[in-house]
N, C-alpha and C positions, 0 to 999 in steps of 0.2 A: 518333537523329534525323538525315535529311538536311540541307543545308544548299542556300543559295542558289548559290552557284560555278555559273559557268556558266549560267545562268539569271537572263535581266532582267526585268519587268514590263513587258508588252505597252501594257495599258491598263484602267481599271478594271474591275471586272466586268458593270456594265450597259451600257459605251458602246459593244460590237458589234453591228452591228445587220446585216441583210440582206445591206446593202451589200457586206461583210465578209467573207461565205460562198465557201469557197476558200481563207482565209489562216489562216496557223501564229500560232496566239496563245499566249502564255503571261501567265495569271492567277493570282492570288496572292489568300487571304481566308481565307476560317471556312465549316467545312463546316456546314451549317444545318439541313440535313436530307438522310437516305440512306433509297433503297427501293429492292428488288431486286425484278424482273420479268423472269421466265424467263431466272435467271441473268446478266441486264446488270444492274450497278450502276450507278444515277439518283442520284445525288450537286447538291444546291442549293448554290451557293459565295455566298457574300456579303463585301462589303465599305463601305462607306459609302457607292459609289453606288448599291446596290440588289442584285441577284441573277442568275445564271445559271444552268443548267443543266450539268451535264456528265458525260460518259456513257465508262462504261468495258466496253468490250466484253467477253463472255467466254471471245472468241478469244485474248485477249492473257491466258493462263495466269497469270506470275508479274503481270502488273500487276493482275489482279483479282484475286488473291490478296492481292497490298496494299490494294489499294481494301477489302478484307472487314475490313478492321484497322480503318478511321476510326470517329469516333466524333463526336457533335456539339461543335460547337467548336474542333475541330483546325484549326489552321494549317496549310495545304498551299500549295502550288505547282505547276500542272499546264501542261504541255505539250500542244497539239493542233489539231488543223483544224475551223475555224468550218464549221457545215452548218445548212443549211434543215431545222425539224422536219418531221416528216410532216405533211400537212395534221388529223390527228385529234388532234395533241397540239400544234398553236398554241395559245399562248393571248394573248388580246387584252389582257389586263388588266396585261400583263408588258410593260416597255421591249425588253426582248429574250426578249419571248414566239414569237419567231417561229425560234431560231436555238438552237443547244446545240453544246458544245464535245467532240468524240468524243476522249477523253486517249490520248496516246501517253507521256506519262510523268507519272508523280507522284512529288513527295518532299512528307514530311512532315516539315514543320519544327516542331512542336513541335504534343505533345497534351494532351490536356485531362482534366482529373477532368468527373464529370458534372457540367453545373453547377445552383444549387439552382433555377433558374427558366427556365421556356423562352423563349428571347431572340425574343420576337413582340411584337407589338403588342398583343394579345389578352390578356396572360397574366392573368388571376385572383390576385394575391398581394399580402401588405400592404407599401404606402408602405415599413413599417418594414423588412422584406425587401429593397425593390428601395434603399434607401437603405445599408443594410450590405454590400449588394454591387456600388455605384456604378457601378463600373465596367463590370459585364456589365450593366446596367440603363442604359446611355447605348451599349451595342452596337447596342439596340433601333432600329430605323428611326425612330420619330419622334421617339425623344428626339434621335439625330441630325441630323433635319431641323427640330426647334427649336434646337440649336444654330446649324446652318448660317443659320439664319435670322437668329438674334443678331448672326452674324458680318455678314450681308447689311447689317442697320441700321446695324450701326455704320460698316461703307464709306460707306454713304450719306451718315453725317451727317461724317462726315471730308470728303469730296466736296464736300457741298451748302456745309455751313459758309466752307471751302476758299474756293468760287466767288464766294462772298460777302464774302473781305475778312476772316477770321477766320485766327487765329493758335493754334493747340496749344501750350499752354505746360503743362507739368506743374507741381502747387505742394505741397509739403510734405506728407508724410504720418505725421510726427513733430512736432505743433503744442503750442502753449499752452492747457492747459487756458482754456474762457471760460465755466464750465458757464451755461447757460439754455435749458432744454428739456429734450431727454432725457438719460439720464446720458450722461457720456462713456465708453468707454474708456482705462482707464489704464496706460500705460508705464513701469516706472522707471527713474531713468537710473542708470546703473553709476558715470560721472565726476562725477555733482552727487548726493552720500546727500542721500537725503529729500526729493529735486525729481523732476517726473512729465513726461513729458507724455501727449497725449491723442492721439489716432486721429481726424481729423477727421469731422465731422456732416455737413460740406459745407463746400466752399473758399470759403464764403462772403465772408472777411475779406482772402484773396487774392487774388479775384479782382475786387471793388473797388480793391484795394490796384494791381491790375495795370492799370486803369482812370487812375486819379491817374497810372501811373507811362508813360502816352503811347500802351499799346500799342491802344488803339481799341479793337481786337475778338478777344475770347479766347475760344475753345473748349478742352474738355477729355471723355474719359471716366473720369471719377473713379472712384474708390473711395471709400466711406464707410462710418461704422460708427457705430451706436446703439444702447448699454443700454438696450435697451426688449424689453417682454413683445412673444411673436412670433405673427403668425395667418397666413393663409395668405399675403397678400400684404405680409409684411413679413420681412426678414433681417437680421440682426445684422450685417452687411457687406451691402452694396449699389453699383449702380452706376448714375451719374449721366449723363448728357448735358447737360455745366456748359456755358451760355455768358454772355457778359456785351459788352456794349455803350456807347458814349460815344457823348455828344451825340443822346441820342434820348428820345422821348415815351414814352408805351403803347403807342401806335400800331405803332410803327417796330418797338419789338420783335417785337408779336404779327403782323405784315404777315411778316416774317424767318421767324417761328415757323410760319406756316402754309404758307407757301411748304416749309420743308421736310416738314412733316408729309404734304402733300401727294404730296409725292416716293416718300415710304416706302412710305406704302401703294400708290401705283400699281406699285412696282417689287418691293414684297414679294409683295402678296395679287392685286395686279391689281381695284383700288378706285378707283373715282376718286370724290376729294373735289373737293366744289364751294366754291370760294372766294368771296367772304370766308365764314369761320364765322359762325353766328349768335353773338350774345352775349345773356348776360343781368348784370344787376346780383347783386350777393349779397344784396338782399333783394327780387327778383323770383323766383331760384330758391328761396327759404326760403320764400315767401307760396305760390307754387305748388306747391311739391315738398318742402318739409319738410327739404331740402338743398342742403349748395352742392356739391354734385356728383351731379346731377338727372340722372334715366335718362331722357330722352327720347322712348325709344322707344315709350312704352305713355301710356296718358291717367291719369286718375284721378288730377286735380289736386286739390290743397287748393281750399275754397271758405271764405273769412272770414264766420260767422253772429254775428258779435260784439253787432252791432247790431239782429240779431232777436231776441238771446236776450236783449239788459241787460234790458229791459222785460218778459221774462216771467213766468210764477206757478216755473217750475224753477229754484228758488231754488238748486240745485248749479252752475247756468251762469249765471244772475244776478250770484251774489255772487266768481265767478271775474274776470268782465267789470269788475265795482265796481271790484275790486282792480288793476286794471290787466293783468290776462291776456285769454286772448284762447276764445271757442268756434269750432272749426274741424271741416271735414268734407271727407272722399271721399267721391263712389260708386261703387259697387260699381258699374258696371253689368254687369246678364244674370246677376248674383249671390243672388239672391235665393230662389232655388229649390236653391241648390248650399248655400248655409250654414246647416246643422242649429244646434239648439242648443246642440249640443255645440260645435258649431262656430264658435260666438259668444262661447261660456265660453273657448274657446282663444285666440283673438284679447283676450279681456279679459285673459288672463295675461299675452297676448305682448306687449302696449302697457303693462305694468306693468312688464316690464324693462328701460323706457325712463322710468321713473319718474312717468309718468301712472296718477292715482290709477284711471281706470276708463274702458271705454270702452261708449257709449251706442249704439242701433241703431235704424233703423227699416224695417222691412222693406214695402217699395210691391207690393201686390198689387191684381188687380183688384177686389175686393169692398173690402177694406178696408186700412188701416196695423199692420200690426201692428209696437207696439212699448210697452216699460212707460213710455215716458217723454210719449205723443203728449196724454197725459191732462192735464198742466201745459201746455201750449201753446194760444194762442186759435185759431181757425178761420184768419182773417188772418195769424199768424205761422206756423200748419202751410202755409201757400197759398205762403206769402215763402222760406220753407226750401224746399222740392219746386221753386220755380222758378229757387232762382241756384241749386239743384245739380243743374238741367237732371234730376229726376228722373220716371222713368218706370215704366210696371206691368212687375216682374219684375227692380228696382233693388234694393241697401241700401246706405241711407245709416248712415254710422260716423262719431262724433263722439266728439272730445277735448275735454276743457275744461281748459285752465290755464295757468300761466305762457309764455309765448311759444316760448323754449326748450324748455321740454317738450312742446309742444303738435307744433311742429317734428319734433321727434327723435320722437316717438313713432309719427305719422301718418305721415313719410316714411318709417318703418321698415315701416309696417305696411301702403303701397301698395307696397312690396317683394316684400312675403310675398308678398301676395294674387295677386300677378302671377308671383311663382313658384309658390305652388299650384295657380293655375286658366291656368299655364301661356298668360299673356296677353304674352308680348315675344317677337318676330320678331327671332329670332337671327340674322339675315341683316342687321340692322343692321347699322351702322358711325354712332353720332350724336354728333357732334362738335359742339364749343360751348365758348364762354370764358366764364368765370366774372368777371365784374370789381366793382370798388367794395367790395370788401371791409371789414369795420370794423378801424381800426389797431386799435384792444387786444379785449379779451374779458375780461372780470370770473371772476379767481380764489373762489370760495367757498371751495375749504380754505386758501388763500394769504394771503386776504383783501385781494388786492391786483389792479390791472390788470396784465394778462400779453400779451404784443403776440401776437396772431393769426397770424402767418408771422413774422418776428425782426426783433429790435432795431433793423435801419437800414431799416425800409421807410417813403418818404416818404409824408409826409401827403398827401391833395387839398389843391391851392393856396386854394379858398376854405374849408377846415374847419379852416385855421392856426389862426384866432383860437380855435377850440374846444379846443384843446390844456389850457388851464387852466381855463376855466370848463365844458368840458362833453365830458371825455376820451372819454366812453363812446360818442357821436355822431360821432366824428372818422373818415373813411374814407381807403383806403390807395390808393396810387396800384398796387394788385396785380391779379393777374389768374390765374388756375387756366384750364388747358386740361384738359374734360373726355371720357370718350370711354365712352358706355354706360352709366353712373353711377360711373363712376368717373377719380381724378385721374390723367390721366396727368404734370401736370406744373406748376410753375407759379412766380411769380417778380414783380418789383415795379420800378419804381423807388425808386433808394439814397439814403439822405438824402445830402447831397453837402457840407449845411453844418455848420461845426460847433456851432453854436448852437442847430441845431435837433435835431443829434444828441444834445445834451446834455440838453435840453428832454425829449427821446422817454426816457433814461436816469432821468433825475430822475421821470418819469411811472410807468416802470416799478418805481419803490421804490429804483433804484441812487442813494446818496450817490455824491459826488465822487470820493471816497476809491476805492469798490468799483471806478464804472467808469474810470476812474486804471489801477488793478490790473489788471483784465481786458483792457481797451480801447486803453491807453496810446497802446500805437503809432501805433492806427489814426486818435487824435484829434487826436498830434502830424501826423501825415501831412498830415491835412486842411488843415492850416496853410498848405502847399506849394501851393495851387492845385486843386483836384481838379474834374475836369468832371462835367454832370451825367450819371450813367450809370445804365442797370439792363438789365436782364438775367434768366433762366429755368435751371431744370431739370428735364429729364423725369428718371422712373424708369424707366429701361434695360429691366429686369427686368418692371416691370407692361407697358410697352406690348409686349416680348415677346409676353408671359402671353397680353395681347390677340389681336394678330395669328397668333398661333396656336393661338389658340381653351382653350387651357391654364385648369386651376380653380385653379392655383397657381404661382407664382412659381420654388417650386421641380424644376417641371418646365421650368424655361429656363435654368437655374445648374445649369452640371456638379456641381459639389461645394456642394451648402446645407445649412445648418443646419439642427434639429426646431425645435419650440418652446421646450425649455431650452436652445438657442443651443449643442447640443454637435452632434456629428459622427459620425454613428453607423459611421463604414465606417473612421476614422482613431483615433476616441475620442481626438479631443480635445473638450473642454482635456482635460489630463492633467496630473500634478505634476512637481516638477523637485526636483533634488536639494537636497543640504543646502549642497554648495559655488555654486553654483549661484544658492539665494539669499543667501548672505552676500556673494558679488560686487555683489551689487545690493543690499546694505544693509539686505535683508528680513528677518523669520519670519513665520514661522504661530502666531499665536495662537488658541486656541480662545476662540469667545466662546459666554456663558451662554442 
């Protein structure tokens, strides 16, 4: 192997340009690709800026004699004078398509096995491949240019925050277990046998805590970690964009919030968002979109038939209505001629794994309705359905009947599909929107108890106090979701700030005294001291990545991610530890049954 001696780095490989033509460069990268053309050697060098060419003549004996040696992926170092290509081999589509480096010296600093994947963009190979070999799988141009991207956000929000009167503070990442929500991760401690702690969810608890303690306004990019099952857009470690705020409303927050949101995209993607965001309530986006993180970019809104159908002879949508549920519909529209009836049996499957017992059709053609359900309905009630769901010849109308919840989740699921099948959303969006008024709790079924919809300290609306004991389930939260294409990028509330009412919210959620004592202790003594009224947001670092670079998964923006059983396919971890190992820590392995 040669070595560097003697030899510095001119400048990367794609920033010579034209200009340059005349001057002695020396470049340093990965040979990317070689082809020989009437004995010159055409050698592609790469480095994280991009590409160049460079050319070993085969007047130069012993150096193209070396040059015959490379191989893809070698590490080299080449000496030479920048030249204008011939005008038949520009190419336009190259930063420095116009220009190649003719070598007067090469050394190779270190060569390479073949490797198992070719480091393109293009390459054809599975996830599970480019993940065991991580590292030549982030060589790739655009996994590099979503990193760089990563990096770009995160200057900005350091920046913007900055500009604004906000403070970096890092806060523990060896916390007190508080489990509510997802599992934690558990640490054990070496100097306390049989005490844990936890890998925090979210600096939740400190950065209120940092609130009380004067410092106004705190930024952070966190790290967090959640026991929880993984899908594309979720990691067992994650990273946050924490900030937190005193002395402010909804308002004030989401004004801060948009302002930067704004920043990112014009300086990332070259996007400009128009301010303010719209907003909706969290039960404006449910009544129309079956979610509270509504893709806006396509129609096929829910339409409420609760009240044409109480009164009808279809006793299946009658007796749902009776019950206090609800009959709801999309239309298709321009549907109608695309959805065979195979194609109607598929979609009754797909709204059954959202636990709607079935789902109903009626297909608008010119001659007639066809549908099995149009026979129970009067002339008047088919006239009232066809007009609030704006339907017309060459329409179909899709109805759910049932409890509100499922009625929700099923149809928002299922104007999802239909617009991914029939290929109905203009990816050229960007449709940004707050989600706000969300309900404080959410009724546990396996729990059997109320479980708080975002956590434990989000304050109540100031007029739905009094509802707190006589009607928990109607009480809404002073929260707000930033969503961006149907999904969340971020989101946060204000903090209960009293203690009385933080105790209230604890006794609401099933904690006796005693528990949140245990859990909470400090935070309750805290409040004792004065604390102002403050709240605060978190984006997911990682999904608005995901976004802005167009990514189908998260773990194309995270150098090193998890699969889905939260292991490591390129380090294998986790992995076990010795026997001394765990008896420092107080541990064993027991096998259970």
């Amino acid at each position: 192997m040669d070595t560097m001696v003697g030899m510095k780095r001119s400048c990367l490989c794609a920033e010579p340009t034209l200009a340059d033509a005349g001057k002695e460069l020396t470049l340093m990268g990965w040979v990317d690709t070689i082809r020989n053309h009437g004995g010159i050697n055409f050698v592609v060098l790469r480095d994280i800026s991009g590409i160049i060419q460079i050319v070993f003549d085969a007047g130069d004996k012993a150096l193209a004699d070396k040059a015959d040696t490379l191989g893809r992926e070698y590490v080299i170092a080449v000496r030479g004078v920048l030249r204008k290509r011939s005008e038949d081999t520009i190419n336009p589509k190259l930063k420095t398509g116009e220009v190649e480096l003719r070598v007067t010296e090469l050394r190779i600093l270190n060569e390479s096995e073949t490797p198992p994947f070719m480091i393109d963009d293009d390459i054809d190979v599975s996830e599970e491949m480019r993940l065991r070999y991580r590292y030549l799988d982030l060589r790739r141009p655009v996994m590099q240019k979503n990193l760089k991207l990563r990096h770009k956000v995160t200057q900005i929000a350091r920046s913007y925050f900055d500009e604004n009167g906000f403070t970096e503070i890092e806060t523990p990442v060896l916390i007190k277990s508080t489990p509510e929500g997802a599992r934690d991760y558990l640490v054990p401690s070496r100097v306390h046998p049989g005490h844990f702690f936890a890998l925090p969810q979210s600096p939740q608890i400190y950065k209120q805590l940092l609130m009380l303690s004067g410092m106004d306004r705190y930024i952070q990019i966190a790290k967090c970690f959640r026991d929880e099952d993984l899908r594309a857009d979720r990691q067992p470690e994650f990273t946050q964009i924490d900030l937190e705020m005193s002395f402010v409303n909804e308002d004030d927050v989401m004004s801060v919030n948009e302002g930067f949101i704004q920043k990112v995209f014009k300086e990332t993607i070259g996007v400009d968002v128009a301010l303010p965001l719209p907003r909706l309530t969290w039960q404006e986006a449910m009544d129309r979109f079956g979610s509270d993180k509504p893709d806006t970019r396509f129609g096929m809104e829910l339409v409420d038939l609760s009240d044409i159908c109480a009164g009808s002879d279809f006793k299946t949508f009658a007796d749902v209505v009776k019950k206090g549920g609800s009959v709801r519909a999309i239309n298709g529209k321009g549907l109608g001629d695309k959805l065979s009836r195979r194609d109607h049996d598929s979609l009754v499957d797909f709204v059954k794994t959202y636990h709607a017992k079935g789902l109903a059709w009626i297909d608008v053609t010119e001659t007639e309705l066809k549908s099995p359900i149009t026979k129970f309905f009067k002339e008047d009630e088919i006239k009232a359905i066809l007009e609030r769901t704006n339907a017309e010849v060459g329409d179909t109308i899709l109805f759910v009947a049932d409890k509100n919840s499922v009625v929700y989740q099923a149809l928002g699921a299922l104007r999802l599909e239909l617009a991914r099948r029939f290929d109905l959303i203009d990816k050229s969006k960007f449709n940004l929107l707050w989600v706000t008024d969300f309900p404080l709790f959410e009724y546990s079924e396996e729990e059997r108890r109320f479980v708080a919809m975002h956590h434990p300290f989000t304050m109540p609306k100031d007029e739905d106090l009094d509802m707190l004991d006589s009607d928990p389930g109607s009480v809404r939260a002073k929260a707000y979701d930033i969503v961006l294409n149907g999904v969340e990028l971020g989101g946060g509330s204000i903090r209960i700030y009293n203690s009385d009412i933080q105790n209230k919210m604890f006794e609401k959620l099933g904690f006796s005294q005693e528990d949140a004592e245990e859990r909470f202790g400090f935070l309750l003594t805290a409040f004792k001291y004065g604390t102002p009224p403050h709240g605060g947001m978190a984006y997911g670092l990682d999904r608005l990545v995901m976004l802005l670079t167009g990514s189908t998964s998260i773990r194309d923006v995270m150098a090193f991610p998890k699969i889905k059983d939260s292991s490591e396919l390129m380090s294998k971890a986790p992995g076990t530890v010795d026997e001394k190992q765990l008896r420092e820590l107080h541990l064993a392995i027991k096998e259970t049954e």
